[in-house]
C-alpha positions in Angstrom: -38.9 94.9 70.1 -37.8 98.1 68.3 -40.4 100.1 69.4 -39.3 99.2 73.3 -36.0 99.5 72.2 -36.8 103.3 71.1 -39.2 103.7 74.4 -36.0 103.0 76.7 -33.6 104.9 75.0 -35.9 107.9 74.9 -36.3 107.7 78.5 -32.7 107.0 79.2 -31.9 110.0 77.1 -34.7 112.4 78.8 -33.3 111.5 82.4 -29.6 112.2 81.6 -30.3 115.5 79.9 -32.7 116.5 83.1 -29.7 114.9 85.8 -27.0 116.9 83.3 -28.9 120.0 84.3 -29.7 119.9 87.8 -25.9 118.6 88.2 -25.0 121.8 86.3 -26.6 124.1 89.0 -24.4 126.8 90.6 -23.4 126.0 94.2 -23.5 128.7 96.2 -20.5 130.7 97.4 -21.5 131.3 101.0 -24.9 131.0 103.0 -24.5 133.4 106.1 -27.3 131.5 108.8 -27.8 134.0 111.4 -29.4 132.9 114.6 -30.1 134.8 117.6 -30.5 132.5 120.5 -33.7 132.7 122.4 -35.2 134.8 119.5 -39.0 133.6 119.4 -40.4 133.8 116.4 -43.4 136.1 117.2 -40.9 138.5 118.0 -39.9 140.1 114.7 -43.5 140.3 113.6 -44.6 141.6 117.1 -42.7 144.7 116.7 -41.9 145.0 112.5 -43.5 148.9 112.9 -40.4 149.2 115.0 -37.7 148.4 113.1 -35.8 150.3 111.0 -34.6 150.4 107.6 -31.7 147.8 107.4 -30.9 145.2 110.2 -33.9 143.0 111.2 -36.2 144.5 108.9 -33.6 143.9 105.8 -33.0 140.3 106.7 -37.2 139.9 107.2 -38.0 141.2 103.8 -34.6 140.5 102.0 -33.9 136.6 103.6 -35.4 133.6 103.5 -37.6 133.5 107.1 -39.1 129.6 108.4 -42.3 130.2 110.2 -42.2 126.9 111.2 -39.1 125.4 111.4 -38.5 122.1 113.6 -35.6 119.9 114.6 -36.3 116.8 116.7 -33.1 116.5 119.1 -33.5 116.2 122.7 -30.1 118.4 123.7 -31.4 121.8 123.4 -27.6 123.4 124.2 -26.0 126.1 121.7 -23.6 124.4 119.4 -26.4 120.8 119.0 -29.2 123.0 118.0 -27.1 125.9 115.7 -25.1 122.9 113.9 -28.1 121.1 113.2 -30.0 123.9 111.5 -26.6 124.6 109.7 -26.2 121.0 108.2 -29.9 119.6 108.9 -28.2 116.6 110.1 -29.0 114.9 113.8 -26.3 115.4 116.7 -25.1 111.9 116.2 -24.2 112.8 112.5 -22.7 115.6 112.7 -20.9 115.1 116.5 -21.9 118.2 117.9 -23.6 116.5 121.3 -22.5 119.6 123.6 -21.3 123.0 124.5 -18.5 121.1 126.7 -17.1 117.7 126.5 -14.3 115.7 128.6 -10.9 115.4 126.4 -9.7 112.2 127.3 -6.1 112.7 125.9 -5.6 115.5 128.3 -8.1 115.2 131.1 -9.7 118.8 130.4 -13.3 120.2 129.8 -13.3 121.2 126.3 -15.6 124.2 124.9 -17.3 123.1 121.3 -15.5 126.0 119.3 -12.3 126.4 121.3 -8.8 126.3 119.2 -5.4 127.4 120.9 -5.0 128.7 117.3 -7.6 131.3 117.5 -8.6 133.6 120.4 -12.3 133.7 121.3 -13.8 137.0 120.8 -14.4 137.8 124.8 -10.6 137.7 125.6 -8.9 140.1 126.4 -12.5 141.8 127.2 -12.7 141.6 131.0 -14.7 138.6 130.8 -14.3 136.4 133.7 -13.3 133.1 132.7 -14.9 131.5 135.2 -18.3 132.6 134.8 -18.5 132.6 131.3 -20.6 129.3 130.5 -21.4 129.4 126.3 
């Protein structure tokens, strides 16, 4: 009886101190994820000898690079596939399901980043509105 009695508590004791620890990790600050649409992955390695110092060759030797890297979604449009690599959760988690989507409450199409409160970056840059897709 003692003897299990010491057994437990030893293990309870062993997997607070190792829980304590991993709980007392740093978070990180920021993670920048950069991803270049259309970008296959043979690509950087294809022409490495080409790069410069800096840039791609910085983020290749410097960053974390998936050689094989997969998400299983069927919607392959911008904002579903970047916000699933971003939170690694699937569309109907995280509720990006689309570039565009119908606002009910005002009857518009509604583009998956657009905010009255903040300008996109293209205007006021001779983009036409009406052709500009994603």
């Amino acid at each position: 009886m003692v003897k299990s009695f010491i057994s437990t508590s030893s293990l309870l004791l062993i997997i607070f101190l190792f829980s304590s620890v991993a709980l007392a990790a740093e978070k990180p600050r920021l993670i920048l994820q950069i991803t270049v649409d259309q970008l296959r992955g043979d690509l950087p390695t294809r022409y490495y000898d080409r790069l410069g110092e800096g840039g791609f060759r910085y983020l290749w030797e410097s960053g974390i690079v998936y050689h094989d890297a997969h998400l299983a979604h069927a919607n392959t449009e911008t904002i579903v596939g970047h916000t699933t690599l971003a939170t690694g959760a699937h569309p109907a988690i995280h509720g990006m399901v689309g570039n565009l989507w119908f606002d009910r409450e005002t009857g518009f199409t509604t583009y998956n980043v657009e905010d009255a409160r903040y300008p996109l970056l293209t205007a006021g840059a001779s983009v036409d509105a009406n052709t500009e897709i994603d």
